[in-house]
C-alpha positions as CSV (number, residue, x, y, z in Angstrom):
1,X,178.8,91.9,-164.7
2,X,179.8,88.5,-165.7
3,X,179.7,86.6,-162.5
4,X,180.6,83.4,-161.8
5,X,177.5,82.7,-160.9
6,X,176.4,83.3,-164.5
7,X,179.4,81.6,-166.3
8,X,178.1,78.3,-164.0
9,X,174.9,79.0,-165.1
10,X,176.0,79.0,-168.5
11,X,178.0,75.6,-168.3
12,X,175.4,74.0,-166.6
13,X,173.3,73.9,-169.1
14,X,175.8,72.6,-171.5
15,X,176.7,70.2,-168.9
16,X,172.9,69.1,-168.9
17,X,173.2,69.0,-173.2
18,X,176.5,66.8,-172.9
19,X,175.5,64.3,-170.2
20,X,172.3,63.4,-172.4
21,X,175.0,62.9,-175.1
22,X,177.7,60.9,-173.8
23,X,178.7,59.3,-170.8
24,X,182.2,61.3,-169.5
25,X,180.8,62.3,-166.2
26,X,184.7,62.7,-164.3
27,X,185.6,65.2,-167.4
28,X,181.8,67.6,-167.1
29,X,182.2,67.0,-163.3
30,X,185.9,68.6,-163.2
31,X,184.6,71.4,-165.5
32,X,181.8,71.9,-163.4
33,X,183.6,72.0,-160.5
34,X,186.6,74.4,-162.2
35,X,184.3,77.0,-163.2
36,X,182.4,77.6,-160.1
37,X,185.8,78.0,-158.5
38,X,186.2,81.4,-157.3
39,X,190.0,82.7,-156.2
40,X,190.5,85.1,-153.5
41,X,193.4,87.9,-154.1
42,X,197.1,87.2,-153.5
43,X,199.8,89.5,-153.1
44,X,203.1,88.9,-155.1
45,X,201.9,85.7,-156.6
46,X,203.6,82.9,-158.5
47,X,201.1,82.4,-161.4
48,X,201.9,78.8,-162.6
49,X,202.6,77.2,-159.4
50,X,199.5,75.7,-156.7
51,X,198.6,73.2,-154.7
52,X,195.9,71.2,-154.0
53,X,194.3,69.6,-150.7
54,X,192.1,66.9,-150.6
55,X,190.4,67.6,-147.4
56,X,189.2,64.5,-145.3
57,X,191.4,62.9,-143.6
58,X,194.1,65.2,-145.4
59,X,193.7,68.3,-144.2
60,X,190.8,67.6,-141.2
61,X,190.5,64.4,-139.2
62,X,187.4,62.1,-140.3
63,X,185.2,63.2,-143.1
64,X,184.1,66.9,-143.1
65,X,180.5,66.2,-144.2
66,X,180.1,63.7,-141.4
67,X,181.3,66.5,-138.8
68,X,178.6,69.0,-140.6
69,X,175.7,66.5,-139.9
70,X,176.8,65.8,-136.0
71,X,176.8,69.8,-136.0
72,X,172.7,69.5,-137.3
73,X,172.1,66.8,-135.1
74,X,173.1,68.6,-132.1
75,X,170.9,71.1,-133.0
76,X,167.7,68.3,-132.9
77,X,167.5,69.0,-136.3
78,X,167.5,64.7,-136.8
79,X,167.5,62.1,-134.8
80,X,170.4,60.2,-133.5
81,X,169.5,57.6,-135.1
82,X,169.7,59.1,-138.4
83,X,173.3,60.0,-137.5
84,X,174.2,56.4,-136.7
85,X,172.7,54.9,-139.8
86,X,175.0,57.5,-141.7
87,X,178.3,56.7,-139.6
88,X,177.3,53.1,-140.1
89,X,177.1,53.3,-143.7
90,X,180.8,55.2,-143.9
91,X,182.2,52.6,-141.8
92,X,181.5,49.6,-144.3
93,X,182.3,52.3,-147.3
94,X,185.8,52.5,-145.2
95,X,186.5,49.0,-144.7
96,X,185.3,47.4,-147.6
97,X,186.4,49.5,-149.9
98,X,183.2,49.5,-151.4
99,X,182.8,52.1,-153.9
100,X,181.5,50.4,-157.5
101,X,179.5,52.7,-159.6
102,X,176.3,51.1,-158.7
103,X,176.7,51.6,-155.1
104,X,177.6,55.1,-155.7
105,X,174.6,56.1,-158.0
106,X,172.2,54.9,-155.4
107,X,173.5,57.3,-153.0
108,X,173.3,60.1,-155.6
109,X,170.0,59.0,-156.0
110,X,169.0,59.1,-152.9
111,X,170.8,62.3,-151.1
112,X,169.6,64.4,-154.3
113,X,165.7,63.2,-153.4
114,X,166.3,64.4,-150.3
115,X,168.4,67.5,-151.4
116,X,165.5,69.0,-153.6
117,X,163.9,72.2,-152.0
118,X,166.5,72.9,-149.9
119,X,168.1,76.8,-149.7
120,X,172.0,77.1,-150.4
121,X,172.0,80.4,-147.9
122,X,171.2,77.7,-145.2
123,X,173.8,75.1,-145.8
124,X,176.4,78.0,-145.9
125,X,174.9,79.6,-143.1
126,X,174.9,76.4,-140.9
127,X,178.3,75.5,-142.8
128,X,179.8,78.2,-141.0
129,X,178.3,78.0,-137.5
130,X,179.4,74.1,-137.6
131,X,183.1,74.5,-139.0
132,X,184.0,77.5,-136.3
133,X,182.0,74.9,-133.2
134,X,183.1,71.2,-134.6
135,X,185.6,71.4,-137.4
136,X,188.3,73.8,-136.6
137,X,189.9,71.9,-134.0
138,X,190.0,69.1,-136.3
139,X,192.4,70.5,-138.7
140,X,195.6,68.5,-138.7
141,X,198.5,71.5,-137.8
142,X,201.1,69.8,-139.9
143,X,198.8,69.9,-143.0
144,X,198.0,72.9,-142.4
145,X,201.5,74.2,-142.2
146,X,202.1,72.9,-145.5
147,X,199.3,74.7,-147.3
148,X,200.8,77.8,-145.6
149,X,204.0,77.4,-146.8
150,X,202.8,77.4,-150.3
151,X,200.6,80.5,-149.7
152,X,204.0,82.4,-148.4
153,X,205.8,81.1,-151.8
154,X,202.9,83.1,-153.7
155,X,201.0,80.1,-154.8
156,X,197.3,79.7,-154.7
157,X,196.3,76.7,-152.5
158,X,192.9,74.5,-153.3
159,X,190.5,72.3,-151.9
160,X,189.4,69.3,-153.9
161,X,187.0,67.7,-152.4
162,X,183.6,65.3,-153.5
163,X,182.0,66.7,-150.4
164,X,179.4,69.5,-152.0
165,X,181.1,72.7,-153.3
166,X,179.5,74.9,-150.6
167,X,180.9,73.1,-147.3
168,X,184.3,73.0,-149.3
169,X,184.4,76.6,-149.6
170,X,183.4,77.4,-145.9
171,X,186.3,75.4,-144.9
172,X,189.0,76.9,-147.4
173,X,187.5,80.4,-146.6
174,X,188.2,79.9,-142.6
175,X,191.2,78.3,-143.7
176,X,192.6,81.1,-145.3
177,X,193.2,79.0,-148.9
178,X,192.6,80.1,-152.1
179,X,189.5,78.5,-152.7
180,X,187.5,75.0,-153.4
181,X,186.6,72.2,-155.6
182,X,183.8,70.1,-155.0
183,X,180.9,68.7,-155.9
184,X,178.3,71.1,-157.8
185,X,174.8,70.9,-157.5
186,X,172.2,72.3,-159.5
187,X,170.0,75.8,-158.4
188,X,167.4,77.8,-159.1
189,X,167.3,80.9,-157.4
190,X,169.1,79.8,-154.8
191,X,167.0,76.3,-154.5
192,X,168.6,72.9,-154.7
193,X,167.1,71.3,-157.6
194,X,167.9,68.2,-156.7
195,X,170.1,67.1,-159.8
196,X,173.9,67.6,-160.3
197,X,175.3,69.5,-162.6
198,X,178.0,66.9,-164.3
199,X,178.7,64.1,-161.2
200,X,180.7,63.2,-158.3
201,X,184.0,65.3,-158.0
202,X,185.7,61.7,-157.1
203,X,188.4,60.4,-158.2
204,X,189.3,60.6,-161.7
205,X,186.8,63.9,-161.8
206,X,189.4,65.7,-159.8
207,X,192.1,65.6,-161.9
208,X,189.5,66.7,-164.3
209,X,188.6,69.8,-162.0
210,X,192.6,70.5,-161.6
211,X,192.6,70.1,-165.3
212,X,189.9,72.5,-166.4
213,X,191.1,74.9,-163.5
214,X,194.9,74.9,-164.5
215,X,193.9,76.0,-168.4
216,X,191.7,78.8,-167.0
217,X,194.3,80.3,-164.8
218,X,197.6,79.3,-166.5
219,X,198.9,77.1,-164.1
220,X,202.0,74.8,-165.3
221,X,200.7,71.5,-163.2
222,X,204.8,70.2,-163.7
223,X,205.3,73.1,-161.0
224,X,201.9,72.2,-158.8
225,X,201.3,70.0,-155.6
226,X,198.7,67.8,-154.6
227,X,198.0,66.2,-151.4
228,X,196.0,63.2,-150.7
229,X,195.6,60.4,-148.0
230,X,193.4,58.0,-150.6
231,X,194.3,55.5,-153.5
232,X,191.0,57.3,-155.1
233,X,193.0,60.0,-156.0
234,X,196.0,58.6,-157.7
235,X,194.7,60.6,-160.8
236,X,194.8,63.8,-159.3
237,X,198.4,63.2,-157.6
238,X,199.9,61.5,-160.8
239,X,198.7,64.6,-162.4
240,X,201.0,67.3,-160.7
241,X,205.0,67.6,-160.8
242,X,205.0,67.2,-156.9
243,X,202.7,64.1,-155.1
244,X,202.9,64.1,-151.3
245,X,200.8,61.4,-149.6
246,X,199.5,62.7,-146.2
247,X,198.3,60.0,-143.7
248,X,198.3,57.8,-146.5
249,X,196.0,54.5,-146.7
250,X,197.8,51.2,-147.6
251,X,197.7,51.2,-151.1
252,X,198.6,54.7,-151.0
253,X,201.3,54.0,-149.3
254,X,202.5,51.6,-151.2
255,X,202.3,53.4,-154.5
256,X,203.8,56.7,-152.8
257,X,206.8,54.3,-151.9
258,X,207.3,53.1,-155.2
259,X,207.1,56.1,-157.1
260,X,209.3,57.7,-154.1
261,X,206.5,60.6,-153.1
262,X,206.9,62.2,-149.9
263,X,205.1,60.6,-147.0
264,X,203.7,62.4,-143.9
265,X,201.9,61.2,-141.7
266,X,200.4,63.4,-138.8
267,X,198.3,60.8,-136.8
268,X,198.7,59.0,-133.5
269,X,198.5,55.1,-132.8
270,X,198.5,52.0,-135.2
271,X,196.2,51.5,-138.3
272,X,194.8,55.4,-137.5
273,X,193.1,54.7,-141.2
274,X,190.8,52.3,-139.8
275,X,189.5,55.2,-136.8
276,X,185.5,54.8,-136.7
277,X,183.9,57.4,-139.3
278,X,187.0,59.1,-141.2
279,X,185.8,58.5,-145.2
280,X,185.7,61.0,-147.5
281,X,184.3,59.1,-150.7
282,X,181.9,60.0,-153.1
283,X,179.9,57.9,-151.9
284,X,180.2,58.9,-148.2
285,X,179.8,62.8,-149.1
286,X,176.6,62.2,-150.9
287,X,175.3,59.9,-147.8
288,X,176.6,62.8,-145.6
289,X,174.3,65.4,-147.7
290,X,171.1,62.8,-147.0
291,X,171.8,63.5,-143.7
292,X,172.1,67.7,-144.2
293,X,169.1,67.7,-146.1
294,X,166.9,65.5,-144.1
295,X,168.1,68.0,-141.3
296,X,167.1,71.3,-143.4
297,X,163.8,69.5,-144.6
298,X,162.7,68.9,-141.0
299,X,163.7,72.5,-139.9
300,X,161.7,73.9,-143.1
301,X,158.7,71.6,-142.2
302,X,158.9,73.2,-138.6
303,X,158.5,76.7,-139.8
Protein backbone atom coordinates (compact mmCIF):
# COMPACT_ATOMS: atom_id res chain seq x y z
CA UNK A 1 0.00 0.00 0.00
CA UNK A 2 1.34 3.33 -0.92
CA UNK A 3 1.27 5.23 2.28
CA UNK A 4 2.02 8.48 2.89
CA UNK A 5 4.49 7.58 4.84
CA UNK A 6 6.31 6.04 1.91
CA UNK A 7 5.57 8.85 -0.64
CA UNK A 8 7.49 11.18 2.27
CA UNK A 9 9.98 8.80 2.29
CA UNK A 10 10.30 9.02 -1.28
CA UNK A 11 10.51 12.91 -1.43
CA UNK A 12 12.82 13.10 1.22
CA UNK A 13 15.30 11.75 -0.33
CA UNK A 14 14.93 13.93 -3.32
CA UNK A 15 14.59 16.67 -1.02
CA UNK A 16 18.07 15.64 0.45
CA UNK A 17 19.48 15.40 -3.62
CA UNK A 18 17.94 19.03 -4.29
CA UNK A 19 19.16 20.89 -1.23
CA UNK A 20 22.80 19.70 -1.98
CA UNK A 21 21.97 21.26 -5.43
CA UNK A 22 20.50 24.47 -4.97
CA UNK A 23 19.51 26.74 -2.45
CA UNK A 24 15.26 27.06 -2.68
CA UNK A 25 14.68 25.82 0.81
CA UNK A 26 10.86 27.79 1.08
CA UNK A 27 9.88 25.74 -2.32
CA UNK A 28 11.42 21.84 -0.98
CA UNK A 29 10.07 22.98 2.47
CA UNK A 30 6.40 23.56 1.08
CA UNK A 31 6.63 20.28 -0.86
CA UNK A 32 7.81 18.60 2.04
CA UNK A 33 5.41 19.83 4.12
CA UNK A 34 2.40 19.22 1.22
CA UNK A 35 3.17 15.65 0.85
CA UNK A 36 3.14 14.55 4.38
CA UNK A 37 -0.23 16.19 4.62
CA UNK A 38 -2.80 13.65 5.26
CA UNK A 39 -6.75 14.69 4.74
CA UNK A 40 -9.42 13.26 6.85
CA UNK A 41 -12.87 12.38 4.94
CA UNK A 42 -15.64 14.98 4.26
CA UNK A 43 -19.03 14.51 3.42
CA UNK A 44 -20.54 16.55 0.48
CA UNK A 45 -17.36 18.39 -0.26
CA UNK A 46 -16.51 21.41 -2.32
CA UNK A 47 -13.32 20.14 -4.04
CA UNK A 48 -11.65 23.49 -5.13
CA UNK A 49 -12.39 25.59 -2.18
CA UNK A 50 -10.20 25.59 1.52
CA UNK A 51 -8.86 27.41 3.96
CA UNK A 52 -5.99 27.77 5.76
CA UNK A 53 -5.07 28.63 9.52
CA UNK A 54 -2.04 29.74 10.69
CA UNK A 55 -2.15 28.67 14.19
CA UNK A 56 -0.35 30.83 16.90
CA UNK A 57 -1.82 33.55 17.85
CA UNK A 58 -4.48 32.81 15.00
CA UNK A 59 -6.28 30.18 15.88
CA UNK A 60 -4.71 29.57 19.79
CA UNK A 61 -3.49 32.42 22.14
CA UNK A 62 0.47 32.53 22.40
CA UNK A 63 2.65 30.15 20.58
CA UNK A 64 1.46 26.43 20.54
CA UNK A 65 5.02 25.02 20.87
CA UNK A 66 5.67 27.18 23.90
CA UNK A 67 2.30 25.78 25.55
CA UNK A 68 3.71 22.10 24.70
CA UNK A 69 7.05 22.73 26.59
CA UNK A 70 5.14 24.32 29.93
CA UNK A 71 3.04 20.98 29.50
CA UNK A 72 6.86 18.92 29.77
CA UNK A 73 7.96 21.15 32.31
CA UNK A 74 5.14 20.45 34.56
CA UNK A 75 5.87 17.10 34.28
CA UNK A 76 9.71 17.77 35.78
CA UNK A 77 10.73 16.76 32.60
CA UNK A 78 13.13 20.27 32.64
CA UNK A 79 13.88 22.74 34.74
CA UNK A 80 12.16 26.01 35.06
CA UNK A 81 14.83 27.44 34.12
CA UNK A 82 15.05 25.97 30.82
CA UNK A 83 11.48 27.23 30.27
CA UNK A 84 12.42 30.78 31.07
CA UNK A 85 15.46 30.94 28.86
CA UNK A 86 13.06 29.72 26.04
CA UNK A 87 10.11 32.37 26.85
CA UNK A 88 13.00 34.76 27.10
CA UNK A 89 14.29 34.13 23.79
CA UNK A 90 10.51 34.44 22.14
CA UNK A 91 10.09 37.61 23.83
CA UNK A 92 13.14 39.47 22.05
CA UNK A 93 12.15 37.32 18.72
CA UNK A 94 8.61 39.19 19.40
CA UNK A 95 9.75 42.58 19.97
CA UNK A 96 12.52 43.00 17.82
CA UNK A 97 11.38 41.47 15.12
CA UNK A 98 14.41 39.63 14.92
CA UNK A 99 14.21 36.97 12.44
CA UNK A 100 17.33 37.24 9.75
CA UNK A 101 18.46 33.96 8.28
CA UNK A 102 21.44 33.76 10.49
CA UNK A 103 19.54 34.02 13.59
CA UNK A 104 17.30 31.45 12.35
CA UNK A 105 19.75 28.76 11.23
CA UNK A 106 21.46 28.82 14.61
CA UNK A 107 18.26 27.74 16.14
CA UNK A 108 17.89 24.98 13.55
CA UNK A 109 21.14 24.10 14.48
CA UNK A 110 20.76 23.90 17.72
CA UNK A 111 17.05 22.38 18.34
CA UNK A 112 17.97 19.60 15.67
CA UNK A 113 21.27 18.70 17.97
CA UNK A 114 19.05 18.31 20.55
CA UNK A 115 16.20 16.65 18.46
CA UNK A 116 18.40 13.61 17.36
CA UNK A 117 17.36 10.32 19.09
CA UNK A 118 14.22 11.28 20.06
CA UNK A 119 10.91 8.86 19.22
CA UNK A 120 8.00 10.55 17.17
CA UNK A 121 5.36 8.09 19.15
CA UNK A 122 6.46 10.29 22.23
CA UNK A 123 6.03 13.75 20.96
CA UNK A 124 2.54 12.70 19.62
CA UNK A 125 1.77 10.89 22.64
CA UNK A 126 2.73 13.85 25.03
CA UNK A 127 1.34 16.17 22.08
CA UNK A 128 -1.96 14.93 22.95
CA UNK A 129 -1.95 14.71 26.71
CA UNK A 130 -0.66 18.58 26.65
CA UNK A 131 -3.24 19.97 23.96
CA UNK A 132 -6.48 18.22 25.87
CA UNK A 133 -4.62 19.74 29.69
CA UNK A 134 -3.05 23.33 28.35
CA UNK A 135 -4.14 24.09 24.88
CA UNK A 136 -7.66 23.62 24.43
CA UNK A 137 -8.84 26.32 26.45
CA UNK A 138 -6.61 28.49 24.49
CA UNK A 139 -8.39 28.29 21.27
CA UNK A 140 -9.71 31.65 20.31
CA UNK A 141 -13.86 30.77 19.83
CA UNK A 142 -14.23 33.31 17.06
CA UNK A 143 -11.41 31.59 15.01
CA UNK A 144 -12.62 28.72 15.61
CA UNK A 145 -16.11 29.57 14.36
CA UNK A 146 -14.63 30.59 11.22
CA UNK A 147 -12.82 27.36 10.45
CA UNK A 148 -16.24 25.79 11.17
CA UNK A 149 -18.09 27.59 8.94
CA UNK A 150 -15.92 26.57 6.11
CA UNK A 151 -16.09 22.90 7.10
CA UNK A 152 -20.17 23.22 6.95
CA UNK A 153 -19.63 24.86 3.29
CA UNK A 154 -17.80 21.44 2.39
CA UNK A 155 -14.40 22.85 2.31
CA UNK A 156 -11.37 21.25 3.75
CA UNK A 157 -9.73 23.44 6.44
CA UNK A 158 -5.69 23.46 7.17
CA UNK A 159 -3.17 24.24 9.57
CA UNK A 160 -0.02 25.98 8.37
CA UNK A 161 2.12 26.21 10.76
CA UNK A 162 6.46 26.28 11.28
CA UNK A 163 5.80 24.59 14.54
CA UNK A 164 6.88 20.72 13.77
CA UNK A 165 4.32 18.73 11.60
CA UNK A 166 3.50 16.39 14.50
CA UNK A 167 2.23 19.04 17.21
CA UNK A 168 0.37 20.66 14.12
CA UNK A 169 -1.58 17.62 13.49
CA UNK A 170 -2.52 16.92 17.18
CA UNK A 171 -4.08 20.20 17.28
CA UNK A 172 -6.10 20.09 13.81
CA UNK A 173 -7.07 16.43 14.74
CA UNK A 174 -8.75 17.76 18.28
CA UNK A 175 -9.83 20.48 16.30
CA UNK A 176 -11.78 18.68 14.04
CA UNK A 177 -9.87 20.31 10.69
CA UNK A 178 -8.91 18.73 7.88
CA UNK A 179 -5.39 18.44 8.53
CA UNK A 180 -1.77 20.14 8.98
CA UNK A 181 1.20 21.77 7.56
CA UNK A 182 4.24 22.19 9.29
CA UNK A 183 7.58 21.75 9.68
CA UNK A 184 8.94 18.16 8.61
CA UNK A 185 11.64 16.50 10.16
CA UNK A 186 13.65 13.67 9.12
CA UNK A 187 13.06 9.72 10.56
CA UNK A 188 14.28 6.57 10.69
CA UNK A 189 12.09 4.13 12.04
CA UNK A 190 10.33 6.29 13.89
CA UNK A 191 13.72 8.16 15.26
CA UNK A 192 14.36 11.89 14.79
CA UNK A 193 17.35 12.05 12.77
CA UNK A 194 18.14 15.20 13.69
CA UNK A 195 18.09 16.87 10.13
CA UNK A 196 15.03 18.47 8.24
CA UNK A 197 13.81 17.33 5.40
CA UNK A 198 13.72 20.71 3.08
CA UNK A 199 13.59 23.85 5.95
CA UNK A 200 11.44 25.95 8.02
CA UNK A 201 7.72 25.93 6.93
CA UNK A 202 7.98 30.01 7.49
CA UNK A 203 7.00 32.43 5.61
CA UNK A 204 7.51 32.27 2.02
CA UNK A 205 7.68 28.20 2.57
CA UNK A 206 3.94 28.30 3.29
CA UNK A 207 2.74 29.56 0.36
CA UNK A 208 5.02 26.98 -1.06
CA UNK A 209 3.21 24.19 1.12
CA UNK A 210 -0.34 25.73 -0.03
CA UNK A 211 1.14 25.64 -3.46
CA UNK A 212 2.29 22.03 -3.69
CA UNK A 213 -0.90 21.02 -1.67
CA UNK A 214 -3.48 22.86 -3.93
CA UNK A 215 -1.90 20.98 -7.38
CA UNK A 216 -2.14 17.58 -5.51
CA UNK A 217 -5.71 17.98 -4.58
CA UNK A 218 -7.15 20.37 -7.17
CA UNK A 219 -7.89 23.19 -5.25
CA UNK A 220 -8.60 26.56 -7.22
CA UNK A 221 -6.59 28.91 -4.58
CA UNK A 222 -8.82 32.16 -6.31
CA UNK A 223 -11.72 30.23 -4.31
CA UNK A 224 -9.47 29.54 -0.97
CA UNK A 225 -8.93 31.44 2.40
CA UNK A 226 -6.14 32.04 4.50
CA UNK A 227 -5.92 33.38 7.93
CA UNK A 228 -3.05 34.94 9.58
CA UNK A 229 -2.23 37.39 12.50
CA UNK A 230 1.77 37.94 11.13
CA UNK A 231 3.35 40.17 8.31
CA UNK A 232 5.57 36.71 7.90
CA UNK A 233 2.91 35.44 6.09
CA UNK A 234 1.89 37.96 3.51
CA UNK A 235 2.98 35.26 0.93
CA UNK A 236 0.67 32.74 2.02
CA UNK A 237 -2.35 35.35 2.33
CA UNK A 238 -1.47 37.24 -1.00
CA UNK A 239 -1.63 33.74 -2.42
CA UNK A 240 -5.47 32.90 -1.89
CA UNK A 241 -8.64 34.77 -3.48
CA UNK A 242 -9.84 35.62 0.14
CA UNK A 243 -7.07 37.18 2.97
CA UNK A 244 -8.60 37.73 6.41
CA UNK A 245 -6.10 39.09 8.99
CA UNK A 246 -6.99 37.73 12.52
CA UNK A 247 -5.54 39.67 15.50
CA UNK A 248 -3.39 41.13 13.16
CA UNK A 249 0.21 42.67 14.15
CA UNK A 250 0.91 46.32 12.97
CA UNK A 251 2.22 45.92 9.73
CA UNK A 252 -0.33 43.43 9.13
CA UNK A 253 -2.71 45.59 9.82
CA UNK A 254 -1.67 48.02 7.85
CA UNK A 255 -1.28 46.02 4.70
CA UNK A 256 -4.79 44.23 5.45
CA UNK A 257 -6.16 47.99 5.35
CA UNK A 258 -4.73 48.82 2.27
CA UNK A 259 -5.48 45.98 0.33
CA UNK A 260 -9.08 46.12 2.16
CA UNK A 261 -8.78 42.35 3.79
CA UNK A 262 -11.16 41.66 6.47
CA UNK A 263 -9.96 42.31 9.92
CA UNK A 264 -10.92 40.50 13.19
CA UNK A 265 -9.65 40.80 15.96
CA UNK A 266 -10.71 38.42 18.95
CA UNK A 267 -8.41 39.72 21.82
CA UNK A 268 -8.97 41.87 24.92
CA UNK A 269 -6.96 45.19 26.05
CA UNK A 270 -4.44 47.45 24.11
CA UNK A 271 -1.38 46.36 22.16
CA UNK A 272 -2.61 42.44 22.94
CA UNK A 273 0.33 41.65 20.18
CA UNK A 274 2.89 42.65 22.64
CA UNK A 275 1.29 39.90 25.55
CA UNK A 276 4.53 38.09 27.13
CA UNK A 277 5.34 34.80 25.02
CA UNK A 278 2.73 34.79 22.06
CA UNK A 279 5.37 34.13 18.85
CA UNK A 280 4.96 31.74 16.41
CA UNK A 281 8.19 32.24 14.18
CA UNK A 282 10.40 29.94 12.75
CA UNK A 283 12.66 30.76 14.81
CA UNK A 284 10.57 30.54 18.00
CA UNK A 285 9.14 26.92 16.93
CA UNK A 286 12.53 25.49 16.47
CA UNK A 287 13.64 27.17 20.01
CA UNK A 288 10.34 25.67 21.31
CA UNK A 289 11.46 21.94 20.03
CA UNK A 290 15.05 22.54 21.98
CA UNK A 291 12.98 22.70 24.76
CA UNK A 292 10.68 19.34 23.78
CA UNK A 293 13.65 17.46 23.11
CA UNK A 294 15.78 18.42 25.98
CA UNK A 295 12.56 17.30 27.94
CA UNK A 296 12.35 13.71 26.03
CA UNK A 297 16.26 13.31 26.27
CA UNK A 298 16.17 13.69 30.09
CA UNK A 299 13.12 11.36 30.32
CA UNK A 300 15.02 8.72 27.96
CA UNK A 301 18.24 9.14 30.11
CA UNK A 302 15.94 8.39 33.21
CA UNK A 303 14.81 5.03 31.95
Amino acid sequence: MYTVFTRLRRLSWEAMKRLRRRQDGPEIAGEVAAAAAVAMPMADPDPTAAAFFDVDNTMMRGASIYHFARGLASRGLFTTKDLLKFAFGQAVFRVRGDENPEHIAQARETALAFVAGSRVEDIVRLGEEIFDEAMADRIWPGTRALAQSHLEAGQRVWLVTATPVELARVIAQRLGLTGALGTVSETVDGVYTGRLVGDLLHGPAKAEAVRALARREGLDLSRCSAYSDSANDLPLLSLVGHAIAINPDAELRDHARENKWDIKDFRTGRKATMIALPIAAGAGALAGGVAAAVALRRLYRSK
